[in-house]
Wavefront OBJ file of the C-alpha trace (Angstrom):
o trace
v 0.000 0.000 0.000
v 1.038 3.543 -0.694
v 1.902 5.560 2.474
v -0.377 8.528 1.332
v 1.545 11.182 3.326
v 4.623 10.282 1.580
v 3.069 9.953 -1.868
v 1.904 13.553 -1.073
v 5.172 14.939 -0.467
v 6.671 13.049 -3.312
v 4.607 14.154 -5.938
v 4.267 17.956 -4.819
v 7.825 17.953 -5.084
v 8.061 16.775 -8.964
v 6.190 18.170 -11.687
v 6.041 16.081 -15.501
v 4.288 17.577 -17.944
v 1.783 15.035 -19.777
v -0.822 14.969 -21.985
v -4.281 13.646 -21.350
v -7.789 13.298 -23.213
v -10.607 15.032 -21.564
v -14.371 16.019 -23.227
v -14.996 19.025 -23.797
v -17.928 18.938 -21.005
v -14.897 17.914 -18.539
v -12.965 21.179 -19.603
v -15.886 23.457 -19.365
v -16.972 21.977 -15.923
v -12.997 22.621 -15.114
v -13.814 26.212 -16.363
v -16.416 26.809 -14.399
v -15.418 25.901 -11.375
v -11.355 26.705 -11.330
v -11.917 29.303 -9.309
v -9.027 29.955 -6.762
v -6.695 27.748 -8.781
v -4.357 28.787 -11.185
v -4.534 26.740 -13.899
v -6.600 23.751 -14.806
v -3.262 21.474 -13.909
v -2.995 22.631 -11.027
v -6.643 21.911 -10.013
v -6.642 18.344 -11.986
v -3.523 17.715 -9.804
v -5.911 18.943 -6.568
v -8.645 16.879 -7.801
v -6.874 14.010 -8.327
v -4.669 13.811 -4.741
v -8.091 14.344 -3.107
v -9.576 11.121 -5.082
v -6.494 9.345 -4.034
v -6.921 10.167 -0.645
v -10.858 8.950 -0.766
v -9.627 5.835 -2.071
v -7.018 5.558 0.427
v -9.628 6.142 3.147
v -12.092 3.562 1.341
v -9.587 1.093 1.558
v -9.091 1.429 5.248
v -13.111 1.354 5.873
v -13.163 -1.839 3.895
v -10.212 -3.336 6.333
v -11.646 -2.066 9.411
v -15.048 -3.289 8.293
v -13.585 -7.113 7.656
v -11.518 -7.148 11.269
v -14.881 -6.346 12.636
v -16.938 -8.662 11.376
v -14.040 -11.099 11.701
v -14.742 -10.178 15.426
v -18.423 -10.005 15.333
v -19.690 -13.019 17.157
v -16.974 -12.659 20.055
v -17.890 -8.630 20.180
v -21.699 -9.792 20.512
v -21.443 -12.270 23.186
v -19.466 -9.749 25.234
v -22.143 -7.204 24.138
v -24.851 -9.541 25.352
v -22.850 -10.319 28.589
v -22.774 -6.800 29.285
v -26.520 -5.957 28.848
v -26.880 -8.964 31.744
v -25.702 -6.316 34.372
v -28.303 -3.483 33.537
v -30.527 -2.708 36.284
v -34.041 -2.738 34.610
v -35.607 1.408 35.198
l 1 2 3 4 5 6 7 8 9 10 11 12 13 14 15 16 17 18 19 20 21 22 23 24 25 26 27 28 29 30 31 32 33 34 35 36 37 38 39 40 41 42 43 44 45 46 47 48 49 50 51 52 53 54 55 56 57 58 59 60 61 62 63 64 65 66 67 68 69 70 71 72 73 74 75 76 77 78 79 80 81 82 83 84 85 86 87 88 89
């Protein structure tokens, strides 16, 4: 897995110029909403980190998600042997 902090720091620190494909409705939404960014590279380049980060996060969900139910029936029973000492109200 990609340690996202350092993946962050790497890429901000090199720049390669490419070339890439977009519609024309893709470049006009860019348009539209560049705003406070400079150019549309630099807010593809924002765009993009952010997606990588969702992913990132996704990923982690996903794992926590599996050790948890991994857990579940364990978690349960202790869940269950809790509720025994509630006082009824």
């Amino acid at each position: 897995m990609i340690d996202i902090i350092h993946f962050k720091q790497h890429v901000s620190s090199m720049k390669v110029k490419t070339s890439i494909t977009l519609s024309e409705e893709i470049l006009e939404a860019i348009d539209l909403h560049i705003g406070e960014y400079r150019s549309r590279s630099e807010f593809l380049e924002t765009a993009v980190r952010q997606f990588i980060a969702q992913l990132a996060r996704k990923k982690a969900e996903r794992r926590d998600l599996e050790i948890i139910n991994h857990h579940a029936d364990s978690l349960n029973a202790e869940a269950e042997d809790v509720l025994t000492y509630q006082v009824p109200l």
